[in-house]
C-alpha positions as CSV (number, residue, x, y, z in Angstrom):
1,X,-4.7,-12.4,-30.6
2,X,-1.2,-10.7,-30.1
3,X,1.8,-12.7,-31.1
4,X,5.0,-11.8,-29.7
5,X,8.5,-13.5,-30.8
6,X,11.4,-13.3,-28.6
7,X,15.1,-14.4,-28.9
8,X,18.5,-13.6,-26.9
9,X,19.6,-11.3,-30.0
10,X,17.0,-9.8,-31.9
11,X,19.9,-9.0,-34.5
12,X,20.2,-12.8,-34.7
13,X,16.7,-13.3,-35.7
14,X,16.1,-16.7,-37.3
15,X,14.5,-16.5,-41.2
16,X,11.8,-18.6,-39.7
17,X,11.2,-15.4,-37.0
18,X,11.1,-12.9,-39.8
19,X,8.7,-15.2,-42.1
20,X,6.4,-15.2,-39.1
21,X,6.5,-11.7,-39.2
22,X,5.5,-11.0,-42.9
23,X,2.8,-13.4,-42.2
24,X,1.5,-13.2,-38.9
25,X,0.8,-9.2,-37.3
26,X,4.2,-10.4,-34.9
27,X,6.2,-8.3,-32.5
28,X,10.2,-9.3,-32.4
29,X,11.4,-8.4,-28.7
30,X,14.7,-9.8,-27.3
31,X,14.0,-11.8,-24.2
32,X,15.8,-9.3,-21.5
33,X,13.1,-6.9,-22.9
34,X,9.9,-9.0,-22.2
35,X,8.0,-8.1,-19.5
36,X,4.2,-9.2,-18.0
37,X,2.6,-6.1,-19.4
38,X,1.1,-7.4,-22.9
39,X,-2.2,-7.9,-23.8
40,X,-4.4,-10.9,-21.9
41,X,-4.4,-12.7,-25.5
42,X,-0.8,-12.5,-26.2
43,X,1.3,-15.8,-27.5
44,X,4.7,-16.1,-27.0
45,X,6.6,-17.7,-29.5
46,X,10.6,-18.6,-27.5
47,X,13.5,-19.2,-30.0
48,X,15.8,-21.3,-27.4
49,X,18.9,-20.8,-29.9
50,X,21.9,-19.4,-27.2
51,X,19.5,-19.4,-24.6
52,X,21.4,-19.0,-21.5
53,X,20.4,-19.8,-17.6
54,X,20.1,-16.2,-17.1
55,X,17.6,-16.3,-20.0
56,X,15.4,-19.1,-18.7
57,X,15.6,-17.7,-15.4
58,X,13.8,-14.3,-16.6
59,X,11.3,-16.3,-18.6
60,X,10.7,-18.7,-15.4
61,X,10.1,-15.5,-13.6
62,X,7.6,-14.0,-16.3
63,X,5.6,-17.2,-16.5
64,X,5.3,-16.9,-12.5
65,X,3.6,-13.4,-12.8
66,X,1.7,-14.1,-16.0
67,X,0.0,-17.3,-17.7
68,X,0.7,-16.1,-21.2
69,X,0.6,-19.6,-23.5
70,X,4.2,-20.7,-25.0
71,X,5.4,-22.1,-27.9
72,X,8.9,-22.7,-28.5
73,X,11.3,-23.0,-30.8
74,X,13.9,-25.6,-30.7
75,X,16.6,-28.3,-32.6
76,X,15.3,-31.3,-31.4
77,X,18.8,-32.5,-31.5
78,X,19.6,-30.3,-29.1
79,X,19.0,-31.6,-25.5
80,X,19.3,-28.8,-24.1
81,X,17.0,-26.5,-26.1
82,X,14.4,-29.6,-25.7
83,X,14.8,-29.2,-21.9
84,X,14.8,-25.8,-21.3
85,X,11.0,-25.4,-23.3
86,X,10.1,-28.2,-21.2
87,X,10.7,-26.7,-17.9
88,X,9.0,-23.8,-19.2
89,X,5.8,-25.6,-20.2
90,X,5.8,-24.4,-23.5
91,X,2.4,-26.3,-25.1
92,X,4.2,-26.9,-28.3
93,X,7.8,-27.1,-29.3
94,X,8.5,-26.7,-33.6
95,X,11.3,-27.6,-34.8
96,X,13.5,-24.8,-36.4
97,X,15.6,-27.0,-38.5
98,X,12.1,-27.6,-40.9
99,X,11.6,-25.5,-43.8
100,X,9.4,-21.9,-43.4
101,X,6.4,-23.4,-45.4
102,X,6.3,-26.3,-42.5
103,X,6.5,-24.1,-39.5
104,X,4.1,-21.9,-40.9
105,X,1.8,-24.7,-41.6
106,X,2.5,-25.9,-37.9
107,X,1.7,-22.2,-36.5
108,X,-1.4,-22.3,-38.4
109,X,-2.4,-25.2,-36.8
110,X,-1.9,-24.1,-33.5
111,X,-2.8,-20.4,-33.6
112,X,-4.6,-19.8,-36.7
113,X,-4.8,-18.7,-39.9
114,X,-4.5,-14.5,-40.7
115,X,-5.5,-14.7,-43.9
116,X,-9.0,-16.3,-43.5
117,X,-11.5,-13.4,-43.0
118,X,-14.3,-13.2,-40.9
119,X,-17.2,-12.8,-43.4
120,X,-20.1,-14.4,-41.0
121,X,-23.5,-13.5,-42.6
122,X,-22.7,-10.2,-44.0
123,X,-22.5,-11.5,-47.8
124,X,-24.3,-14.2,-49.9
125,X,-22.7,-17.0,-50.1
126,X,-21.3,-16.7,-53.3
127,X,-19.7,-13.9,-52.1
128,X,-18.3,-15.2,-49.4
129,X,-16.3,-18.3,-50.6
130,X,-14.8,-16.3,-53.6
131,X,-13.4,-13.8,-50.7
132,X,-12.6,-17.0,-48.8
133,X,-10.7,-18.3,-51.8
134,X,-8.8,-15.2,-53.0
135,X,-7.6,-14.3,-49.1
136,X,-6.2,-18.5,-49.3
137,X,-4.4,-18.2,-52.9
138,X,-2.8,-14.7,-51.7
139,X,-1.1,-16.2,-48.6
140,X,-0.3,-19.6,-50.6
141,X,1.7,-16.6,-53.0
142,X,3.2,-14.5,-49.9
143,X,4.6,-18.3,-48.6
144,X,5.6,-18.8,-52.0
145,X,7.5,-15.2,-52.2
146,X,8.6,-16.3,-48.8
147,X,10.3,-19.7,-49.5
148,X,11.4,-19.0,-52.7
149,X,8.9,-21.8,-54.0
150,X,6.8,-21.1,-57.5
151,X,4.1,-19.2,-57.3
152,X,0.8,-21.1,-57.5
153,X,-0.2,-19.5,-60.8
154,X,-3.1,-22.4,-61.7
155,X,-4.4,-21.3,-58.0
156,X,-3.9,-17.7,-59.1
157,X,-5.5,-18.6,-62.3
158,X,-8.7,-20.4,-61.0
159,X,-9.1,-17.5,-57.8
160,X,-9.2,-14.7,-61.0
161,X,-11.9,-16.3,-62.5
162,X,-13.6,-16.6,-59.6
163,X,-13.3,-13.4,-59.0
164,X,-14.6,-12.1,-62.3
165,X,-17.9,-14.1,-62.4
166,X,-18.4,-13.3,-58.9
167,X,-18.1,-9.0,-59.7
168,X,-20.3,-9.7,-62.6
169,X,-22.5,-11.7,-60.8
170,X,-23.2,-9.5,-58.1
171,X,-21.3,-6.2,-58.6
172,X,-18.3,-4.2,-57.6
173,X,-20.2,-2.6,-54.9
174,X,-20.8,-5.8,-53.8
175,X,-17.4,-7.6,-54.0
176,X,-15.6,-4.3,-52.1
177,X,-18.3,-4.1,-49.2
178,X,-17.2,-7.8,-48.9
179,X,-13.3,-7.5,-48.8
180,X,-13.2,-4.5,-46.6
181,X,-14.5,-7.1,-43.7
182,X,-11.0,-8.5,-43.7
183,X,-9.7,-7.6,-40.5
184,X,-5.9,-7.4,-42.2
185,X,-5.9,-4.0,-43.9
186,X,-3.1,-5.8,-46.2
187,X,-5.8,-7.9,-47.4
188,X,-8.4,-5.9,-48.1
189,X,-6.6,-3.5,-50.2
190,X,-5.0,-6.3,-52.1
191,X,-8.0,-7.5,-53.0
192,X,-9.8,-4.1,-53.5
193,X,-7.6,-3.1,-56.0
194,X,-8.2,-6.8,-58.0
195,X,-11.2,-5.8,-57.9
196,X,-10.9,-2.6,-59.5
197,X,-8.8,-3.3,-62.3
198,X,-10.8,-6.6,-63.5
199,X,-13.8,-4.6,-63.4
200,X,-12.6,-1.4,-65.0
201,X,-10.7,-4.1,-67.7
202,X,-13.8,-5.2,-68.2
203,X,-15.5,-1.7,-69.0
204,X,-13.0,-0.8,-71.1
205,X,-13.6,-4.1,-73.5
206,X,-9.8,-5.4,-73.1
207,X,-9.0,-8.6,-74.8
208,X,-9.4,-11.5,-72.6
209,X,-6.0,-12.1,-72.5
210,X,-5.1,-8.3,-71.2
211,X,-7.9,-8.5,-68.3
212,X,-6.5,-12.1,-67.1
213,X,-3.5,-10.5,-67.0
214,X,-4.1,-7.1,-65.2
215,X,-6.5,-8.9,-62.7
216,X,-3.2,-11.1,-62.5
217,X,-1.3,-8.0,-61.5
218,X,-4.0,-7.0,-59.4
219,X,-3.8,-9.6,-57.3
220,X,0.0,-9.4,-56.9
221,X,0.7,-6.1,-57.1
222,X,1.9,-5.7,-53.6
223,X,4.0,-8.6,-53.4
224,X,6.9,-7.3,-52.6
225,X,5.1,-6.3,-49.4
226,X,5.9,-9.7,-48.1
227,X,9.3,-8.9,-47.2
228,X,7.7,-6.1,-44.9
229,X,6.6,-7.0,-41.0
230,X,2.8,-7.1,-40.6
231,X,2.8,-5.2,-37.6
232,X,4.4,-2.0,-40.0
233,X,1.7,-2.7,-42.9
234,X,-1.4,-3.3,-40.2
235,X,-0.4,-0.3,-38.0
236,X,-3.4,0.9,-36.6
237,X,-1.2,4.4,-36.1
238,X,0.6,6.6,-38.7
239,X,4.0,5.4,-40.0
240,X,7.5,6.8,-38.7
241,X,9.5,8.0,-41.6
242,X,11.9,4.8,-41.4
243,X,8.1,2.7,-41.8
244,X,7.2,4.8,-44.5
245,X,10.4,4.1,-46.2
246,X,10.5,0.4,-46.0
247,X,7.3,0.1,-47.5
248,X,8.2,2.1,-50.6
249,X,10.8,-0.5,-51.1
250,X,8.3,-3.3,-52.3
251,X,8.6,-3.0,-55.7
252,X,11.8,-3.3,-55.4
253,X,11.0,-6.7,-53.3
254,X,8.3,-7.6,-55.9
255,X,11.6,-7.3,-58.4
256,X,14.3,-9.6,-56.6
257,X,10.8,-12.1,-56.0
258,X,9.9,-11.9,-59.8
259,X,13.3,-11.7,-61.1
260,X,13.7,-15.1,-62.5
261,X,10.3,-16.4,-62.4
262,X,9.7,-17.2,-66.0
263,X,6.6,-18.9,-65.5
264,X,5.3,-15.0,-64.6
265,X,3.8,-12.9,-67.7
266,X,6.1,-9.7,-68.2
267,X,3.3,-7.6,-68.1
268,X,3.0,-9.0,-64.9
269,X,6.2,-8.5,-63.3
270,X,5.9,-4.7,-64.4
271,X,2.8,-4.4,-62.8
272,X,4.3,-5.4,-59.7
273,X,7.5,-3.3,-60.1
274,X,6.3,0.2,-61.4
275,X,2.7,0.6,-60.3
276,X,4.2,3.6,-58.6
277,X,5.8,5.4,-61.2
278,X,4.2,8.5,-62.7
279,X,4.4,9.4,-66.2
280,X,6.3,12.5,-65.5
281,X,9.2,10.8,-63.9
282,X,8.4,11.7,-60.2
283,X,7.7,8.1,-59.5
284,X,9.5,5.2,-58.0
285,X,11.4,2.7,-58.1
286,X,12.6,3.5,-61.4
287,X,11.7,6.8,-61.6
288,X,10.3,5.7,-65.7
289,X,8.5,8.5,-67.8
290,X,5.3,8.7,-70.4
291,X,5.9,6.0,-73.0
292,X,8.2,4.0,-70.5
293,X,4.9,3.3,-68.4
294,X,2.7,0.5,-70.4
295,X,-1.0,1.1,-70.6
296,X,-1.6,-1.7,-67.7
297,X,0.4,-0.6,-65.2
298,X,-1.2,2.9,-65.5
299,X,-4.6,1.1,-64.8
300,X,-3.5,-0.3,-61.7
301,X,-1.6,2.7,-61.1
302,X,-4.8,4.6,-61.1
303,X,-6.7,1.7,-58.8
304,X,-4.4,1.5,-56.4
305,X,-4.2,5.1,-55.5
306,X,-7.9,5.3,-55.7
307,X,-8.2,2.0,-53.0
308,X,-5.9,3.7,-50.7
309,X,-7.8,6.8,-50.5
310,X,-11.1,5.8,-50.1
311,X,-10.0,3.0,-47.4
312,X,-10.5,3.9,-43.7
313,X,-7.8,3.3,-41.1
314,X,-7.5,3.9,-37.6
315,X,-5.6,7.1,-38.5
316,X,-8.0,8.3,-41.5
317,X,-10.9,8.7,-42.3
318,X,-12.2,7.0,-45.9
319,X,-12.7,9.9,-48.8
320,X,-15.9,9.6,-50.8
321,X,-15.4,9.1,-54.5
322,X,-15.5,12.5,-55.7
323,X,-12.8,13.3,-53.1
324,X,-10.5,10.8,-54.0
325,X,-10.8,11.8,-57.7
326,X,-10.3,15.7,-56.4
327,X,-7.0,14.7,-55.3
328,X,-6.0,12.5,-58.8
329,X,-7.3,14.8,-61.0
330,X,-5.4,17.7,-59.1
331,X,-1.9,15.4,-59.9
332,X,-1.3,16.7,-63.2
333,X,0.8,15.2,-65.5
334,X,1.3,12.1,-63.1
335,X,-1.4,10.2,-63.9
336,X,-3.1,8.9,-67.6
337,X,-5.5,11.4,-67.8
338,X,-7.5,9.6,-70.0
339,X,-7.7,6.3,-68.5
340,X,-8.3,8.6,-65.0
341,X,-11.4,10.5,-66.4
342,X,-13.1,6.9,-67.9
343,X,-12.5,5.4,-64.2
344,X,-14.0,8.3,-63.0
345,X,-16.9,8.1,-64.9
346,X,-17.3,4.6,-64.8
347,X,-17.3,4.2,-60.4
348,X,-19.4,8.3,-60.3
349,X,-22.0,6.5,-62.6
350,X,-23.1,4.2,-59.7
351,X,-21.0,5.7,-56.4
352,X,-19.5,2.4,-56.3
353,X,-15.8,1.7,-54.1
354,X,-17.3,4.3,-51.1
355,X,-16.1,2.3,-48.4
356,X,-17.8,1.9,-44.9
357,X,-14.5,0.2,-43.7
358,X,-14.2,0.5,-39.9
359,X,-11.0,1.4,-38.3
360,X,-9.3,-1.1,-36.3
């Protein structure tokens, strides 16, 4: 399914529009610009704010030459706007004075939820509700980052453990032949990389309070991601240059997001905000050096670029383990080299995390 939102301004985007966006793989496209040639499965989602005559006339005009479904969005005090999605047909109208967590419980409703992946028969069933589970408390934290609401830490809490008995049950192999079914490559590699660092935690015999925390920081990592459009983090195609440096602004996202969240462990929040810094200052956002960089963050350091290399995209193909540790080993003086060589040794042991992800 391909979601497009349109407006009379895209510069006037509503926040409900750009929540939509972090959470759905949406395309924003000013109304003037919309034309029949989208995909067969393609939903339109109409924001009705300063729609004009000559507006609804272009849109009367599309729905004449194409059948694509409608949904608008409208103040339900305003007659007009109530009207003019009417005499459209749109099959639903939301109401954009609610809150973002509403609408985007309403669009679920009516189109769907990303975040549940498509697991069918391919896993036990074990497996498979733990995935289930851990793809629901992620997008319960992106709405959370989204809203500015708390972050459902007991949820968080509860999907962790889950997690854990579930790799322990049944493997890492197991748990990351599971999560690269998610059809979101956002997703998966969240969830790859939980599964990493709880398992290497767990291998290197940290405290029980240090592995709830790093698989804590496994899991949200990335947040800052949420404050990036799904249709630049799901690209099936390489990144342009201004993509590629939007994205490396999500620790500084995860940052604003975390800022004042007491509730969140400070190991925590570093995790999210310097899982990219390298211990000879190359790194970002902060740029930090050696002793600057705590011993959990250069775990997840080390999982994250490991789950990004050995995932497949539509624009690469996955490296095997002893490729992807080529290329870490071969970035001296960036990476704990310690910590690097018993992660090595620990996945080479077993070829665990070679992915069979297929590009979509």
């Amino acid at each position: 399914m391909k979601i497009v939102l349109t407006i009379t301004d895209a510069k006037k985007a509503s926040r409900h529009f750009l929540g939509i966006a972090s959470t759905y793989p949406a395309k924003l496209i000013e109304i003037s610009d919309l034309t029949p040639r989208l995909p067969d499965n393609t939903i339109i989602l109409v924001d009705f704010l300063g729609a004009t005559s000559a507006v609804i006339t272009h849109l009367k005009e599309l729905r004449e030459r194409s059948n694509y479904p409608l949904i608008g969005f409208a103040d339900p005090k305003n007659r007009q706007q109530i009207m003019q999605a009417r005499e459209l047909g749109c099959r639903d109208i939301i109401d954009r004075t609610e809150q973002l967590d509403s609408v985007l419980l309403k669009l679920r409703k009516l189109i769907g939820d990303y975040a549940r992946p498509k697991l069918l028969n391919r896993c036990s069933p074990r497996m498979a509700e733990t995935v289930t589970s851990a793809c629901s408390t992620y997008s319960q934290v992106s709405s959370a980052a989204l809203t500015g609401g708390p972050l459902p830490l007991a949820k968080l809490k509860t999907s962790i453990d889950h997690i854990t008995n579930t790799i322990e049950a049944e493997g890492l192999n197991a748990w990351l032949s599971a999560v690269e079914l998610h059809h979101s490559h956002t997703f998966c590699h969240t969830l790859m990389v939980a599964g990493h660092v709880t398992n290497f935690a767990r291998l290197l015999g940290l405290s029980k309070e240090e592995k709830s925390i790093l698989s804590l920081g496994g899991l949200v990592h990335d947040l800052g991601k949420v404050k990036i459009p799904l249709s630049i983090l799901d690209k099936p195609g390489k990144l342009t240059a201004t993509e590629r440096e939007l994205i490396n602004r999500h620790p500084v996202f995860s940052r604003e997001i975390l800022k004042d969240n007491t509730a969140v462990p400070a190991e925590v929040y570093d995790i999210a905000v310097s899982h990219h810094e390298c211990l000879d200052g190359s790194g970002y956002p902060d740029g930090l050096k050696a002793s600057e960089i705590s011993e959990l963050v250069r775990i997840t350091t080390i999982c994250d670029i490991y789950s990004a290399l050995t995932e497949k995209r539509a624009y690469k193909d996955a490296m095997s383990p002893r490729q992807a540790f080529a290329i870490m080993l071969d970035m001296k003086g960036k990476l704990d080299d310690g910590l690097l060589r018993k992660f090595r040794d620990a996945v080479l042991s077993t070829e665990l995390g070679q992915l069979r992800r297929a590009a979509t």
